[in-house]
C-alpha positions as CSV (number, residue, x, y, z in Angstrom):
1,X,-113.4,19.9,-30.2
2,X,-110.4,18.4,-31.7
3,X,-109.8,15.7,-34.1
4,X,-112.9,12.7,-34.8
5,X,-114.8,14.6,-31.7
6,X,-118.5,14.2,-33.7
7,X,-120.6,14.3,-30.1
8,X,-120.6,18.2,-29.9
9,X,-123.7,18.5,-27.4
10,X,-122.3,16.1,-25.2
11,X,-119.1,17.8,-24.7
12,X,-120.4,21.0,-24.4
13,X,-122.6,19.6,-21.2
14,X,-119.5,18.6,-20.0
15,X,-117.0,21.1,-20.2
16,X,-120.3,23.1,-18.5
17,X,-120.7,20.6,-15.9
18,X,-124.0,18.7,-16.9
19,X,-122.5,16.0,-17.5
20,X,-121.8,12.8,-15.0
21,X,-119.9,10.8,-18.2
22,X,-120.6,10.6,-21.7
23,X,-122.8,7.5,-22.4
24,X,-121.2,4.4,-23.8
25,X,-122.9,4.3,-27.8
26,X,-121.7,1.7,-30.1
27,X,-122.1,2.3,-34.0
28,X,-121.9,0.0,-36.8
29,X,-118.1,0.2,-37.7
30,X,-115.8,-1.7,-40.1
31,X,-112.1,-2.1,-40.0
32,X,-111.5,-1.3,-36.6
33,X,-107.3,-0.9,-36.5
34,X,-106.0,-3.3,-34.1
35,X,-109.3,-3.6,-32.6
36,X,-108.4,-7.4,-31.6
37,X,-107.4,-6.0,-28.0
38,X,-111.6,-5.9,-27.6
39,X,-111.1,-9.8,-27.3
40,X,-109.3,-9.3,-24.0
41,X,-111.6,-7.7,-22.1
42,X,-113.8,-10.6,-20.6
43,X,-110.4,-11.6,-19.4
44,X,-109.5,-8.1,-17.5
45,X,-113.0,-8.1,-16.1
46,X,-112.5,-11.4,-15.3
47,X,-108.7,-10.3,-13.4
48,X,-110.5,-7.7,-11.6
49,X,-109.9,-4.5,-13.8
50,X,-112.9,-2.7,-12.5
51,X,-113.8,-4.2,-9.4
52,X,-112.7,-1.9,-7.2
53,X,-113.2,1.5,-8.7
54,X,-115.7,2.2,-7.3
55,X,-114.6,2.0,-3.3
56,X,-111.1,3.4,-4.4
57,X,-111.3,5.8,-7.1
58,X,-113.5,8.2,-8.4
59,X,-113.6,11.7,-10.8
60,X,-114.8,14.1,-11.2
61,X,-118.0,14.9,-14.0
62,X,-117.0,14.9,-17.2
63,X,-116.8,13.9,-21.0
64,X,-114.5,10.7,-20.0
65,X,-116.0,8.1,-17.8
66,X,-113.8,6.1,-14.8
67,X,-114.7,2.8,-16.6
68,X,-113.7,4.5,-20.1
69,X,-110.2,5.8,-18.7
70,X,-109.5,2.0,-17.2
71,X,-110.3,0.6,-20.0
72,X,-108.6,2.1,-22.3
73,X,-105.1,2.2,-20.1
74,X,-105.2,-1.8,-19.9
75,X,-106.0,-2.1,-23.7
76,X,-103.0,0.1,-24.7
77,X,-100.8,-2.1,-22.3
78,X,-102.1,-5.1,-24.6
79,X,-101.7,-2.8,-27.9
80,X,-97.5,-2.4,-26.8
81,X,-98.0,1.2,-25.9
82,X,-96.1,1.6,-24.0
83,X,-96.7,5.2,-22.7
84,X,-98.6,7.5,-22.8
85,X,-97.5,9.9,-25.0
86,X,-97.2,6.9,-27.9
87,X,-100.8,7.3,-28.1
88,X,-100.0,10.7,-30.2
89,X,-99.2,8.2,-33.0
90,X,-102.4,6.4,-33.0
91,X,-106.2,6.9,-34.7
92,X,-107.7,8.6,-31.8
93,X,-111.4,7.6,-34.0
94,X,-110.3,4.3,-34.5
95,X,-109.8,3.7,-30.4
96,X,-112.6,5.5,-29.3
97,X,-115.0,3.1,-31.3
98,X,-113.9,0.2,-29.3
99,X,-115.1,2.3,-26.3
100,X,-118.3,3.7,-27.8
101,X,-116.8,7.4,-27.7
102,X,-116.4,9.3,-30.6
103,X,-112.6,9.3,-30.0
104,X,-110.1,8.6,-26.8
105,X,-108.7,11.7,-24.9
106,X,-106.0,13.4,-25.4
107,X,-102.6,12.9,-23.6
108,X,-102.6,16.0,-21.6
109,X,-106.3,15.1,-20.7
110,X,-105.5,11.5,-19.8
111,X,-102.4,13.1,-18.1
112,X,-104.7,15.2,-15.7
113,X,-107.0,12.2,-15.5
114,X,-104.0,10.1,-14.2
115,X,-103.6,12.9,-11.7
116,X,-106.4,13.0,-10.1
117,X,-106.7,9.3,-9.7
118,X,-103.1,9.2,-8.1
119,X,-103.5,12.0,-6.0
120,X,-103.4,10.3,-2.7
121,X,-100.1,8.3,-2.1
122,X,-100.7,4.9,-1.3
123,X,-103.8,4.5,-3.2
124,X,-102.2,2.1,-5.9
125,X,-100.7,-0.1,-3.5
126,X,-103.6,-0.6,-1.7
127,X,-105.5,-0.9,-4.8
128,X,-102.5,-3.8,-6.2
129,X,-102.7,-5.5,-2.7
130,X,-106.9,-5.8,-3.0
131,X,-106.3,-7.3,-6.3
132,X,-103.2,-9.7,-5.3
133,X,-105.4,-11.0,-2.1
134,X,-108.4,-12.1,-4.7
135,X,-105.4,-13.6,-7.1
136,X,-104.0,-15.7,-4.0
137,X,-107.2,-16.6,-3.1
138,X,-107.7,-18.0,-6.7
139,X,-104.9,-20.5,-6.3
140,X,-105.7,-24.2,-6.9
141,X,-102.6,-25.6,-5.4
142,X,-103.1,-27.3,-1.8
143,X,-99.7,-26.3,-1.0
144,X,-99.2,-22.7,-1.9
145,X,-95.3,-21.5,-3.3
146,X,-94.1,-17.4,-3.5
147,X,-91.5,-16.3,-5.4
148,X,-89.9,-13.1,-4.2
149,X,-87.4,-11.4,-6.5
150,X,-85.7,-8.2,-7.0
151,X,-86.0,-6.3,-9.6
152,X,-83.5,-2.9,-10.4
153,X,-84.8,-0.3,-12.8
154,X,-82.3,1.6,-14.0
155,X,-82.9,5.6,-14.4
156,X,-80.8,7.8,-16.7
157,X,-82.2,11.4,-15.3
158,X,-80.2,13.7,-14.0
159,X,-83.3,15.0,-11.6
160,X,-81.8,12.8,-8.2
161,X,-78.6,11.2,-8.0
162,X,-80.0,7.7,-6.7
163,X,-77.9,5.6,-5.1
164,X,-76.3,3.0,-7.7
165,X,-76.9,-0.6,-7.4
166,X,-75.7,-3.8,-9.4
167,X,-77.7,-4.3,-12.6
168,X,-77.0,-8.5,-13.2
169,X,-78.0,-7.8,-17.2
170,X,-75.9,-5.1,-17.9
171,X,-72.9,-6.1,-15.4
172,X,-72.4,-3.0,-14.4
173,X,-73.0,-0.5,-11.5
174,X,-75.3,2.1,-11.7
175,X,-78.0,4.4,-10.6
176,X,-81.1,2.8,-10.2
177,X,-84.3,2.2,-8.1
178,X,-85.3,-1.6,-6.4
179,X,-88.5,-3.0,-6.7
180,X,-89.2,-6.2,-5.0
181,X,-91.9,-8.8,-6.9
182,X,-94.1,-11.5,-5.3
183,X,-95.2,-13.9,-7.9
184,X,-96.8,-17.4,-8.3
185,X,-94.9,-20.4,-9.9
186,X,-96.0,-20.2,-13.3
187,X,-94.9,-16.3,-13.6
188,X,-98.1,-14.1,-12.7
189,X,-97.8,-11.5,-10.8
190,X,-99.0,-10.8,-7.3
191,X,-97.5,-7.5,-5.9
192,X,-94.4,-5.4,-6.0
193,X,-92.9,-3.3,-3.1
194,X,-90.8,-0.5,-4.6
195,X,-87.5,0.6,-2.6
196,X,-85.6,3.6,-3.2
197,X,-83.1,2.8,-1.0
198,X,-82.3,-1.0,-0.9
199,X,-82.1,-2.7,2.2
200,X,-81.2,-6.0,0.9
201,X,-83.8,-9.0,0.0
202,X,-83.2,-10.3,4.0
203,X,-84.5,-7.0,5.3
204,X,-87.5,-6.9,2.6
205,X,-89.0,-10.1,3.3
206,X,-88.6,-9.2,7.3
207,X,-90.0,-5.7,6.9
208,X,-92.7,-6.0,4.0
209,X,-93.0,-9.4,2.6
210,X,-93.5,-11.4,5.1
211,X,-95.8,-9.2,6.9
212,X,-98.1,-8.6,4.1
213,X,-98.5,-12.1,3.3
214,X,-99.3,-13.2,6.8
215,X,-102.3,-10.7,6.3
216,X,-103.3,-11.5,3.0
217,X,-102.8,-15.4,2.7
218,X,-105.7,-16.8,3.9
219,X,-105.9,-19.7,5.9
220,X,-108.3,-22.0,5.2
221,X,-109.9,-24.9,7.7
222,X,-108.4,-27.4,6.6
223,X,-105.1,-25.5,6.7
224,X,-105.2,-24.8,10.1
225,X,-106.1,-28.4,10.7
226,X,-103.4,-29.9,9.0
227,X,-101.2,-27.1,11.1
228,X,-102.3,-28.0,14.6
229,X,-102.2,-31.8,14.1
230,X,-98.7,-32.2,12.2
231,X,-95.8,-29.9,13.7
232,X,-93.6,-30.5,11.0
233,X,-96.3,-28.8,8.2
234,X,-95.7,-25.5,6.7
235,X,-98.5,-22.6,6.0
236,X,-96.3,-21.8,2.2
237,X,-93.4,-21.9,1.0
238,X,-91.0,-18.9,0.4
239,X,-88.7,-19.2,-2.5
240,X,-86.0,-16.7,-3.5
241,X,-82.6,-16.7,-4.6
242,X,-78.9,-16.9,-2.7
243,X,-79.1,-13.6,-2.0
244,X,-81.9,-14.4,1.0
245,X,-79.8,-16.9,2.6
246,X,-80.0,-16.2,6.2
247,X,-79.6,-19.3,8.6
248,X,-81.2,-16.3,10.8
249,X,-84.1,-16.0,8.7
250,X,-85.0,-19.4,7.9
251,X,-85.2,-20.0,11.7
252,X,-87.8,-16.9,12.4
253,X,-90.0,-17.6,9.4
254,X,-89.9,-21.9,10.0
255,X,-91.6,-20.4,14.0
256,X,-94.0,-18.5,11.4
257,X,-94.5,-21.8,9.7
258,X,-93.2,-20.3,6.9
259,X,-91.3,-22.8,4.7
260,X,-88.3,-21.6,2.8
261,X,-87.0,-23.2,-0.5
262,X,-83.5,-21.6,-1.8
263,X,-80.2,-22.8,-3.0
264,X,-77.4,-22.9,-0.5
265,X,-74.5,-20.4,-0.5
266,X,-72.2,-22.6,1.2
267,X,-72.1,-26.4,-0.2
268,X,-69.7,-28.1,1.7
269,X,-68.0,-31.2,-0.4
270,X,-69.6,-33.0,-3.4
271,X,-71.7,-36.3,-2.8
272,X,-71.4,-39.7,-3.9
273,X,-73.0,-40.4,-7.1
274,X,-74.2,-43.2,-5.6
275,X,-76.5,-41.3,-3.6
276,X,-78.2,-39.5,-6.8
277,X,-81.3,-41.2,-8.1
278,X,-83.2,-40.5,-11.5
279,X,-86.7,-38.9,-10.9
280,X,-89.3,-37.9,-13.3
281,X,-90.0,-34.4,-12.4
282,X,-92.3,-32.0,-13.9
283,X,-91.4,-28.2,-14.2
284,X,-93.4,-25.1,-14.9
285,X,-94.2,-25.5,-18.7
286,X,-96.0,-28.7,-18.3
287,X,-93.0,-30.8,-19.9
288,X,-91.8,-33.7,-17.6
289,X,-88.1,-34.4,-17.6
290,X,-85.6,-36.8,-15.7
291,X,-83.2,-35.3,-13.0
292,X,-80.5,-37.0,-10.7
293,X,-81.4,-36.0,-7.0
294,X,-80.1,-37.4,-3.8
295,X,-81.7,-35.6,-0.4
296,X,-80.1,-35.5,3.0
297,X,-80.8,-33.5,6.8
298,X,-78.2,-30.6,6.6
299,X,-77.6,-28.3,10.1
300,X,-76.5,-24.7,9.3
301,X,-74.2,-22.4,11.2
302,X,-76.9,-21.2,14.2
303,X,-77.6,-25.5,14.5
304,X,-80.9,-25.3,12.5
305,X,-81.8,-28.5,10.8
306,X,-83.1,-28.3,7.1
307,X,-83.7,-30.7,4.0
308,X,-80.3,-30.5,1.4
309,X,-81.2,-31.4,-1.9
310,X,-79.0,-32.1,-4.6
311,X,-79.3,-32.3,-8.5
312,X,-76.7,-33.5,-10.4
313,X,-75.7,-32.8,-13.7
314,X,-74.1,-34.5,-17.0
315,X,-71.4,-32.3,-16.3
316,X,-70.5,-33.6,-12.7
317,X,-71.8,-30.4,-11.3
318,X,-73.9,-30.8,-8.4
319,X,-76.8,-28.1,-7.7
320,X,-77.3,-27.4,-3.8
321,X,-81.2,-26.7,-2.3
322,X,-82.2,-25.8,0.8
323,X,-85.8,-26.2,2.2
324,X,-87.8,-26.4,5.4
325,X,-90.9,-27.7,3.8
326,X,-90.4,-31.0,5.3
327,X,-93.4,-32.6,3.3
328,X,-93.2,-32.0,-0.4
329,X,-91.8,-34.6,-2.5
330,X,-88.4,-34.4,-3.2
331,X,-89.2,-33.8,-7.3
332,X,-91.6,-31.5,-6.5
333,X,-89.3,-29.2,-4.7
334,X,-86.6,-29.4,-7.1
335,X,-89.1,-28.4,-9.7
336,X,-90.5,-25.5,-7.7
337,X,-87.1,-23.9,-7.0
338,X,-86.2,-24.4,-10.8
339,X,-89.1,-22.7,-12.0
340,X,-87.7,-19.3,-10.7
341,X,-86.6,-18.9,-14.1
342,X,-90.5,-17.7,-14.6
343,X,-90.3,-15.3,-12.8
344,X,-87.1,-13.9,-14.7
345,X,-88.9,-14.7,-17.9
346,X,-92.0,-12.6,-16.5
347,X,-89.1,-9.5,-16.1
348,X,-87.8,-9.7,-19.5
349,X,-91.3,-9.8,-20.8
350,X,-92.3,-7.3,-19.3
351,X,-89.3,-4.8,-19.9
352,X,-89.9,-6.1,-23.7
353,X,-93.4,-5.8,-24.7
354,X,-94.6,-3.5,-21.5
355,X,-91.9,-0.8,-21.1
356,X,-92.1,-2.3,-17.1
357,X,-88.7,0.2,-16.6
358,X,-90.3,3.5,-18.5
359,X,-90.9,6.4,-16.1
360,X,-94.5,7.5,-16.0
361,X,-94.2,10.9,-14.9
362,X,-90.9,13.4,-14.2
363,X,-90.5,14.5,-11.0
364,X,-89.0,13.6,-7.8
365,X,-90.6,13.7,-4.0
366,X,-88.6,13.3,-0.5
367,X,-87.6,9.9,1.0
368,X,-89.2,9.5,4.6
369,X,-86.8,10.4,7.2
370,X,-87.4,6.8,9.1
371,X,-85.3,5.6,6.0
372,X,-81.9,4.3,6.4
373,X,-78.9,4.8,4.2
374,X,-75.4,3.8,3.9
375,X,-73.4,6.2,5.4
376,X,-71.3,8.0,2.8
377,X,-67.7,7.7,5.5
378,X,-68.6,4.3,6.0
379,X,-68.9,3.6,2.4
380,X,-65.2,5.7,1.8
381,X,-63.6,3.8,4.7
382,X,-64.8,0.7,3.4
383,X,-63.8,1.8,-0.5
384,X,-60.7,2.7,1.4
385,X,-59.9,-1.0,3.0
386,X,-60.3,-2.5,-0.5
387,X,-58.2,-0.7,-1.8
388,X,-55.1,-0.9,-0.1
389,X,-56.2,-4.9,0.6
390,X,-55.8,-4.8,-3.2
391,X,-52.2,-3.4,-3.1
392,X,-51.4,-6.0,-0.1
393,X,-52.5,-8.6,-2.2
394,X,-50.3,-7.8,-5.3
395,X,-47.2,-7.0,-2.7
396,X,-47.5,-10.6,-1.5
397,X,-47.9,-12.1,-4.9
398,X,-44.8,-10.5,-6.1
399,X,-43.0,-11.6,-2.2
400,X,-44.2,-14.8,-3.8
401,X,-42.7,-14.7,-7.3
402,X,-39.1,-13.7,-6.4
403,X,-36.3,-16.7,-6.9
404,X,-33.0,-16.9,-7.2
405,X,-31.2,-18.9,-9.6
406,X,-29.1,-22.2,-8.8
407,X,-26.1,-20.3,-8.4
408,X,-26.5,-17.0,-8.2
409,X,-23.8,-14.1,-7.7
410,X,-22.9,-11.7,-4.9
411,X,-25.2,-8.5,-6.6
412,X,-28.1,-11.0,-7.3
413,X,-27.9,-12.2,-3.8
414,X,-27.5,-8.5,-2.4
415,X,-30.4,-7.3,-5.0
416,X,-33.2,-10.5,-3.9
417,X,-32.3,-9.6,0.0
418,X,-32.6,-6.0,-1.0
419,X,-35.9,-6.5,-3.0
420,X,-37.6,-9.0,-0.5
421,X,-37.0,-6.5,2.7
422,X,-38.8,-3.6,0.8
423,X,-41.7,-5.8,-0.2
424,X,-41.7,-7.2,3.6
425,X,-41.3,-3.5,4.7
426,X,-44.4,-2.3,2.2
427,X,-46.6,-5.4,3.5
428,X,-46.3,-4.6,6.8
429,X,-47.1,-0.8,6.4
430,X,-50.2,-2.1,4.5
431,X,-51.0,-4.2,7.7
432,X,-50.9,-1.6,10.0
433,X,-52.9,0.9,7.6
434,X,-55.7,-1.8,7.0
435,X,-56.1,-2.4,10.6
436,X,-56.5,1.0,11.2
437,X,-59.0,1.8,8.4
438,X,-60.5,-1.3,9.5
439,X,-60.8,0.1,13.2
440,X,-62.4,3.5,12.4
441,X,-64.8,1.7,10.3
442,X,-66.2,-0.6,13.3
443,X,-66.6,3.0,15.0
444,X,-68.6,4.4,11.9
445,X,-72.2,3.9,11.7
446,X,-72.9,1.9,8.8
447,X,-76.6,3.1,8.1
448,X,-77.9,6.4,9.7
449,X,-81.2,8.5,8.4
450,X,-81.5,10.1,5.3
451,X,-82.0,13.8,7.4
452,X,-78.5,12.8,8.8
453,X,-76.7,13.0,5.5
454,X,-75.4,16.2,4.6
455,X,-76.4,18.6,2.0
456,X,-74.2,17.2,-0.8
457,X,-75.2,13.7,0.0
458,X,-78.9,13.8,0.1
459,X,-81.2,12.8,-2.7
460,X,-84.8,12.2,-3.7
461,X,-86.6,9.4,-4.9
462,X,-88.4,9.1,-8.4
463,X,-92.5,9.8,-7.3
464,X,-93.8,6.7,-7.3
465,X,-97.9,6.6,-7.1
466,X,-98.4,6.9,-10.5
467,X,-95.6,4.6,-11.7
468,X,-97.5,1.9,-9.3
469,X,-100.7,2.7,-10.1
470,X,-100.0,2.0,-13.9
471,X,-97.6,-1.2,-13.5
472,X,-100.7,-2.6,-11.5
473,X,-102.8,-1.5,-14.5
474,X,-99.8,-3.7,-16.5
475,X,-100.6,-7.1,-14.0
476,X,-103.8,-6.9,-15.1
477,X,-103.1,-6.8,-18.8
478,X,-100.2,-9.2,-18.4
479,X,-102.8,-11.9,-16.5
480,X,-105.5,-11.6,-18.8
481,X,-102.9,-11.8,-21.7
482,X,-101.7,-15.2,-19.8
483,X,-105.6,-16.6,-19.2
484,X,-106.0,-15.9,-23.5
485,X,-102.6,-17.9,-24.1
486,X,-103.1,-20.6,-21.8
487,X,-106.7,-21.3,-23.7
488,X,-105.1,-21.7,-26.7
489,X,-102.3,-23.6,-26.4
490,X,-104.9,-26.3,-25.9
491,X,-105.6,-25.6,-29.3
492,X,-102.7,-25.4,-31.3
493,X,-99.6,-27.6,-32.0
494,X,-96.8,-25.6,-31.1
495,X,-97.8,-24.7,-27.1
496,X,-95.0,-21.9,-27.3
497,X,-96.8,-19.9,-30.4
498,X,-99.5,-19.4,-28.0
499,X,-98.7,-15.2,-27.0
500,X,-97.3,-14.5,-30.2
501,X,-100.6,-16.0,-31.8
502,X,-102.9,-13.6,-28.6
503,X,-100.3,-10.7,-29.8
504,X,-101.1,-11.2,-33.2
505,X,-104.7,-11.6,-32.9
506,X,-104.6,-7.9,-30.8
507,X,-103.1,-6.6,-34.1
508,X,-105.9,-7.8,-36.4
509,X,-108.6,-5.7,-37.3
510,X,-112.5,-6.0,-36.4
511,X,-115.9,-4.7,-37.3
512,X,-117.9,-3.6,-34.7
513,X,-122.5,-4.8,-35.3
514,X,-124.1,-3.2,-32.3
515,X,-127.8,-4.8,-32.5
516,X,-130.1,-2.6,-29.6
517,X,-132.9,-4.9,-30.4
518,X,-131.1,-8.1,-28.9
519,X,-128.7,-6.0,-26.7
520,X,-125.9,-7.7,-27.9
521,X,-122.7,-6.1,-29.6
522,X,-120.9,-8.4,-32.2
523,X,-116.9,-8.1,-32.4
524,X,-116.1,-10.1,-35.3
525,X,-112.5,-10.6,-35.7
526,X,-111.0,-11.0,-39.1
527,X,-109.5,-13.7,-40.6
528,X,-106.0,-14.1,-39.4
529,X,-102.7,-15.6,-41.5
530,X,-103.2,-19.3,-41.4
531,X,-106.4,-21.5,-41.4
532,X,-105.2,-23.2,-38.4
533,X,-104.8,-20.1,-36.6
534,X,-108.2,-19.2,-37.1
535,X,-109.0,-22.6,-36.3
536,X,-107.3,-22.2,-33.0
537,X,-109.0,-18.6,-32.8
538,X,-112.5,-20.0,-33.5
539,X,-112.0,-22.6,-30.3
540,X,-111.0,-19.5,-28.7
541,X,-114.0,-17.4,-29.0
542,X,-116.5,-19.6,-28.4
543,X,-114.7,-19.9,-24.9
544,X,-114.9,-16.2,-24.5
545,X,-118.7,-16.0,-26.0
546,X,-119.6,-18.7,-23.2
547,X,-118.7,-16.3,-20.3
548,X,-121.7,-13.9,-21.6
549,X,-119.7,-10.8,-20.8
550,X,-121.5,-7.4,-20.7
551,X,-119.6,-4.3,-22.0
552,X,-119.3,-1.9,-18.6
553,X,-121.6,1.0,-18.5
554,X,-124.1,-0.1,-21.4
555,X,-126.6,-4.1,-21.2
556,X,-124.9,-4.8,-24.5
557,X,-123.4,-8.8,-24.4
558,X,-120.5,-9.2,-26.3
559,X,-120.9,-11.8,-29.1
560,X,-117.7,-12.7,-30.8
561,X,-117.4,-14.3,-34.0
562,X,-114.0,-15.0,-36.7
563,X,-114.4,-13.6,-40.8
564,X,-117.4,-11.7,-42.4
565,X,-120.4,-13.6,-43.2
């Protein structure tokens, strides 16, 4: 039966087929290691952990229940397991009492359970883009803003030789995979789209961004209202870095009514400081601050108009916006393009304390055919180009540096003529060698399809069902991590102590009072380090106890209280 297995019958019935799941029973329990992580699940119900299990995924009959499996993938994600296999190292009695089993599965059985839920490719996304409609939908803002960010994992393997791509935090080239985030202004996540061959952000918010969020953002009456009567208001705003900027694209998504908000890759020259007046602005955190901004109409290179907005700094250094949201206050979109730093900060989180880069499974599947590549002789040619425009550049520089002194003799005169013909001689042969590289590159496709690249050339991509279906498992812990720290820093003095004080609270221990009588199940936390932690705890829990949660699968309400009697 294996280690802490104590229900016997049960799994009997179920390794015989009897059995649909075991039933959820709660028993009076003390000391329940890191059994803090129970207090976060009014907050994944709440995010939508379960809600759609039911339309989208099923299994099969046995010991371990769909609701069981969910469960306890979100609460390791809270718990900094970070995969699977790290649950080895952990109590597998102590876990199953916060589920009512006896103990949690195994990793090869929650392996084969992961299987058979991520059988069907596609599935997670699906499942991710159900949940990121209901999140969009949840949005309190009248003017809604998407952040759209890349994000390169890098992979180590030696199972597919990926193509390589810059990696900003390590500065270096190398071989790695592109997913592409949508997220709100605070941070949260919405959706990711992974690429295994990156077509560039431009092509990604044509091909799959904006596409999806022209499905799933829904307008509402008043929307379309304010959108027949004034021309000149947008549906969003799209924000994303200089790597989008496309006069091209903010054209086609402005006749979506699509605003754009980006910084501008071409400044032309600095501003009067005349122009730059002090505005109270207030960015992401809640914090209001004072910036130097001065606004005028800009027209781009295809003669679109747009709003340029520019902050200056103490330094002198002057920070150039673009934005076709003709409406928003000039503070406000200052603030919302400066609070793409949360969704960085939501990437290093997330690669810190939820191993957001750690394969899931090993294994590799093939790319569509419809996919594009760089073409490997393009790529040479153009490796070629740079190459000798390298030498061509040093050639000049030295043409550059020769001199002759005031009064130079008949060999020095000889030796500079000498010296500057070979260097003219060598720049011209570099000319002509450029051009031509430069010519049978314009006659070289520069993407073809991946079944036209030849056998040494081809690759695979890293499978990528499961490694959704658990990073959407991630959002959801991540969101309901955020909805526990933003209720306490309401409570406490320091508002950036508020996730160390949720991850410390996951780490505390519990004791577990199941009452049948009353159908309630009492989670009472113990005390934690400081009495005004607990005092921000206690404001805490009687949040939680006031959305009457019921534990899935039983009629037990969840009662949560802080120390023993």
């Amino acid at each position: 039966m294996g280690n802490a297995a104590t229900r016997s019958l049960e799994r009997v019935a179920a390794a015989m087929g009897e059995l649909e799941s075991a039933p959820i029973q709660f028993q009076a329990t003390c000391d329940v290691t890191r059994g803090g992580v129970r207090l976060a699940l009014p907050a994944l119900l709440a995010v939508g952990l379960l809600r759609y299990t039911p339309p989208m995924y099923q299994l099969p009959k046995g010991f371990y229940g769909i609701d069981s499996v969910f469960l306890l993938l979100a609460l390791m994600a809270l718990a900094r397991i970070q995969s699977l296999e790290q649950l080895r190292y952990h109590a597998p009695g102590e876990w199953g009492k916060l589920l009512g089993l006896d103990r949690v599965p195994e990793v090869r059985t929650l392996r084969a359970k992961l299987k058979l839920l991520c059988q069907d490719l596609g599935r997670a996304l699906r499942w991710n883009a159900a949940l990121a409609k209901e999140w969009i939908t949840q949005q309190s803002a009248t003017e809604l803003y998407f952040y759209c960010d890349g994000h390169v994992r890098v992979y180590h393997g030696e199972q597919t030789p990926l193509p390589r791509h810059y990696v900003a935090r390590e500065r270096l080239c190398l071989r790695a995979t592109t997913d592409y985030w949508i997220n709100a202004m605070d941070g949260q996540p919405f959706l990711y789209v992974n690429k295994e061959v990156d077509p560039g952000l431009i092509t990604t918010l044509k091909q799959d961004v904006i596409p999806w969020l022209e499905v799933n953002v829904v307008k509402t009456p008043e929307q379309d209202k304010r959108l027949a009567e004034d021309p000149r208001a947008p549906w969003f705003t799209l924000v994303f870095d200089r790597e989008g900027y496309s006069p091209e694209l903010f054209q086609y998504l402005w006749q979506k009514r699509i605003a754009v908000l980006t910084y501008h890759k071409f400044p032309q020259e600095q501003w009067r400081q005349e122009e730059f007046l002090a505005h109270r602005v207030a960015v992401a955190s809640g914090e209001t601050v004072s910036m130097k901004l001065a606004e005028r109409g800009t027209q781009l290179s295809n003669k679109f108009w747009l709003r340029e907005i520019r902050k200056l700094n103490d330094s002198g250094h002057q920070t150039a916006i673009l934005t076709t949201n003709f409406q928003a206050p000039l503070a406000t979109l200052a603030a919302s393009l400066f609070a793409r730093w949360c969704q960085e900060n939501f990437f290093r989180y997330m690669r810190e304390h939820y191993g957001l880069d750690r394969l899931i499974e090993y294994g590799t599947e093939s790319i569509p055919d419809a996919v594009s590549v760089v073409n490997p002789q393009w790529r040479q040619l153009d490796s070629q180009i740079r190459s000798q425009a390298g030498q061509r550049y040093r050639r000049v520089a030295q043409f550059g540096a020769l001199a002759l002194s005031t009064d130079p003799t008949e060999s020095e005169l000889q030796g500079f003529q000498q010296r500057k013909g070979e260097l003219q001689e060598e720049i011209g042969s570099l000319d002509l060698e450029i051009e031509k590289l430069k010519q049978e590159r314009k006659n070289t496709a520069h993407h073809i399809p991946v079944k036209s690249l030849s056998e040494e050339d081809r690759f695979s991509r890293l499978r990528t069902e499961r490694k959704h279906f658990i990073d959407t498992i991630k959002m959801i812990a991540y969101r309901a991590e955020s909805s526990l720290a933003s209720l306490l820093r309401e409570h406490i003095a320091r508002s950036d102590d508020a996730r160390a004080l949720v991850r410390q609270m996951f780490d505390t221990e519990v004791d577990l009072i199941p009452d049948l009588a009353t159908n309630t199940l009492t989670v009472r936390l113990h005390h934690l380090t400081q009495a005004a932690h607990d005092q921000a705890i206690e404001q805490l829990l009687a949040e939680l106890n006031a959305t009457q949660t019921i534990f899935p699968g039983t009629r037990l309400a969840l009662i949560f209280k802080l120390g023993s009697p």
